[in-house]
Each structure stands twice: as C-alpha cells, then as structure tokens.
C-alpha positions in Angstrom: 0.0 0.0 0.0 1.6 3.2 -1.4 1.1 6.1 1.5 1.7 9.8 0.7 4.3 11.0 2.9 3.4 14.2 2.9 0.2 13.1 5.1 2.5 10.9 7.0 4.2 14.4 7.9 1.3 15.7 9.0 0.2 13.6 10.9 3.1 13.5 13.6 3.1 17.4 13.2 -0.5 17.7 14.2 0.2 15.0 17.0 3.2 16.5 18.5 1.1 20.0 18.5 -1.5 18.4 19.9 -4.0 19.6 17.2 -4.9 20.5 13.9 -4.7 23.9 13.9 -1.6 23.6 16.1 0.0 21.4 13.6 -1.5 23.1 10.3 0.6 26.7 11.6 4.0 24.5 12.8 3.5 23.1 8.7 2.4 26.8 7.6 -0.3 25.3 5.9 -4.3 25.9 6.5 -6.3 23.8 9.0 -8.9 22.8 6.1 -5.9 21.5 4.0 -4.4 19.3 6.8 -7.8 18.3 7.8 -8.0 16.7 4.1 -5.2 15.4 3.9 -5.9 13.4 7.6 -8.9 12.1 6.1 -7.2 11.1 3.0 -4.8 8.9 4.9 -7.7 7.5 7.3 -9.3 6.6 4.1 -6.4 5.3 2.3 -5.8 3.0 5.5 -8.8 2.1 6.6 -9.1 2.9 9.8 -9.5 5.9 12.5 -6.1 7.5 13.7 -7.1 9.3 16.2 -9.0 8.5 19.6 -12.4 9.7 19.6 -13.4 12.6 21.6 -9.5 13.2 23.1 -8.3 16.4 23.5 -5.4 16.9 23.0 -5.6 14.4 20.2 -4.7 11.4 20.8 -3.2 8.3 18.2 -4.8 5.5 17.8 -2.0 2.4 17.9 -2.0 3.0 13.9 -1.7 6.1 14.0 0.8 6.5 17.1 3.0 4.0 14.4 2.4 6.1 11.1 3.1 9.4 13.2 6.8 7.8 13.9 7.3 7.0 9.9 6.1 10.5 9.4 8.6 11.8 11.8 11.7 10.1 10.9 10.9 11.8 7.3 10.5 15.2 8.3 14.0 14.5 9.8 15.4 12.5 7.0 13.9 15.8 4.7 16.1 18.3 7.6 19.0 16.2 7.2 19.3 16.5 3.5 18.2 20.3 3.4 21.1 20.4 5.8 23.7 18.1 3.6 22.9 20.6 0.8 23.5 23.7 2.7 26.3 22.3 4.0 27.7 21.7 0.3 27.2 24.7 -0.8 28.9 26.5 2.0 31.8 23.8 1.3 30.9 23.0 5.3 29.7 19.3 4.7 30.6 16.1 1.8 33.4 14.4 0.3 36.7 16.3 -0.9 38.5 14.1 -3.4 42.6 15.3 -3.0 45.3 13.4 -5.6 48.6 14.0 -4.9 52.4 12.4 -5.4 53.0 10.1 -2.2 55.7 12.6 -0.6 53.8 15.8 -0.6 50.6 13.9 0.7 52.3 12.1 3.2 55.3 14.7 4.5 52.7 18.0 3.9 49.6 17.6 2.8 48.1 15.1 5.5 48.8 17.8 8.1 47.2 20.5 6.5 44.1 17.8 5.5 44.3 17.0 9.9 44.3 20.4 10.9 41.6 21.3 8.5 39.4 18.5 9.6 39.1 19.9 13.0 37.9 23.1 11.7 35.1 21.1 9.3 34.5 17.9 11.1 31.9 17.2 8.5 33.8 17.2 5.7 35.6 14.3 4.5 38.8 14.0 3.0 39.9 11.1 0.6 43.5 11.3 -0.3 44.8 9.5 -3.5 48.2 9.3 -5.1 48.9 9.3 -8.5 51.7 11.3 -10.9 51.1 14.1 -12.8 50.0 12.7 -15.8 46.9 10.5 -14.1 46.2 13.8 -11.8 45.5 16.0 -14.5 43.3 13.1 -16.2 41.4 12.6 -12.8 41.1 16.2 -12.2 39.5 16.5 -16.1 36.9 13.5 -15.5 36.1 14.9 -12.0 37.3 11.9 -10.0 39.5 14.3 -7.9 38.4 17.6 -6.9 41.9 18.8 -6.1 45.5 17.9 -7.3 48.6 18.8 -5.4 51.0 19.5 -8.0 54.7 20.3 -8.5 54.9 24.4 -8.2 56.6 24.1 -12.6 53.5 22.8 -13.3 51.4 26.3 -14.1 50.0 25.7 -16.9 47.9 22.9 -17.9 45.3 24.7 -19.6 42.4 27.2 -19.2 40.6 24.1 -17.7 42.4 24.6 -14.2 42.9 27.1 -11.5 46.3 27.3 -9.2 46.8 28.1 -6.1 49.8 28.4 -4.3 49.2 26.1 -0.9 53.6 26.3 0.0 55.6 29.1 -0.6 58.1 27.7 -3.7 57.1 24.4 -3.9 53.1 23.1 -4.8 49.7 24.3 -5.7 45.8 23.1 -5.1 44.6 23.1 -8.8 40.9 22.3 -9.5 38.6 23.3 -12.1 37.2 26.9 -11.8 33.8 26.4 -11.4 34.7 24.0 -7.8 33.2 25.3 -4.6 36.7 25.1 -3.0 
C-alpha cells in the first residue's frame, strides 16, 4: 500500500502539536488543508487514527506508528536540506585530494588534519597518483583537487592554481569548484 508521505508528515506534526490547527501553523499550511489530507490517509488505510473525543488528540495504535514513519521523514527531509546547505557553503561532503605520495604524506596530511578539525563534517579522501593520471582525474572529475609540482602552471584554461607552499606546490581544480 503506497502512503503519501506528505500526510504521513502531518500527521506527527498535528500530533506533537496536539492539534490540527496547532500542527497546520507549525506546517504553515491551512487547518482545512491538513484536515484533508488526515482524512485522506484515514481513508487510504482504513481505519480511524485518532482516539475519539481526546483532546489533545490522541493516536490511535496506527496512528501513534504512522506518526513515527512521518517523523523520521521530516528528519530525514532536515537532514538533507542540511547536507545541501552544508555543500554549498563547502561545510559538509566528500573532498576528493590526488597528490604524489611525498607531498601527501610529508605536507599535505597535516594541513588535510588540521583542516578537519575546523570542518569535522567534511571528509577528505587522499589518493596518489603522478602528474599525468592527476590532470586526467582532475579532467573527468574523479578528484576535486590535485597537489602539484609548483613548474606545473599551466595545464590549460581548464584549471585554476593556487599556491598552498611558498616555492614548492599548488591546489589546482577546475574553476567552477566550490573550493
């Protein structure tokens, strides 16, 4: 049986306010519209959700267990509005890093250690490959950023350099990059 989970929503929001209205202004939505949509989902299922004559309203068993679905989506639904604010402030995900074994291992993973306490969310995957494969992953996005030797300035308009140590290596990714 195919539920709408938007009534599922509703449902533990008018429960955890206690009523429709309540529930209806937490949603910013009208108290006719959730009062529809309640129906609709008493209908689809079969049976009552709420106790008769309780007020605050009350779940019935079934609806006490379709409120709980209904929360852990409005949560699951935070959680991802979250995971994409958190993208686009760079804050939150996956940063891809190639890089020639010495620089990762004598440099980079300290600046990658010290950066992960300042964005705990964000995780860093280190690869190492030479040049040649970095600029190839870089081009077919399987890195997002390639620690390169400093002589390497100029592999095209399709990268961007940034100088990470004075003299020696730069953080090249493709322009458009969040980073």
């Amino acid at each position: 049986m195919k539920l709408n989970e938007r009534h599922l929503m509703q449902l533990a929001a008018v429960l955890d306010a206690g009523g429709v209205s309540e529930g209806a202004a937490m949603l910013g939505l009208t108290q006719p519209a959730v009062s529809r949509s309640l129906a609709m989902l008493e209908a689809r299922v079969g049976e009552p959700l709420f106790l008769k004559g309780r007020r605050p309203l009350q779940a019935t068993p079934l609806g006490f267990q379709l409120a709980a679905q209904g929360r852990t989506i409005i949560t699951a639904s935070r959680k991802a509005s979250d995971a994409v604010q958190g993208f686009m402030k760079g804050t939150k995900g996956v940063v891809r890093v190639g890089g020639v074994p010495f620089f990762m291992d004598a440099m980079i993973s300290r600046m990658i250690g010290e950066f992960q306490k300042l964005e705990p969310e964000v995780t860093v995957q280190q690869s190492y490959m030479n040049l040649p494969e970095m600029v190839a992953a870089l081009e077919s996005n399987q890195i997002d950023l390639g620690i390169v030797p400093i002589g390497v300035l100029d592999l095209g308009p399709g990268f961007e350099f940034t100088e990470i140590l004075p003299g020696r290596n730069v953080v090249a990714c493709r322009p458009d990059h969040p980073l």
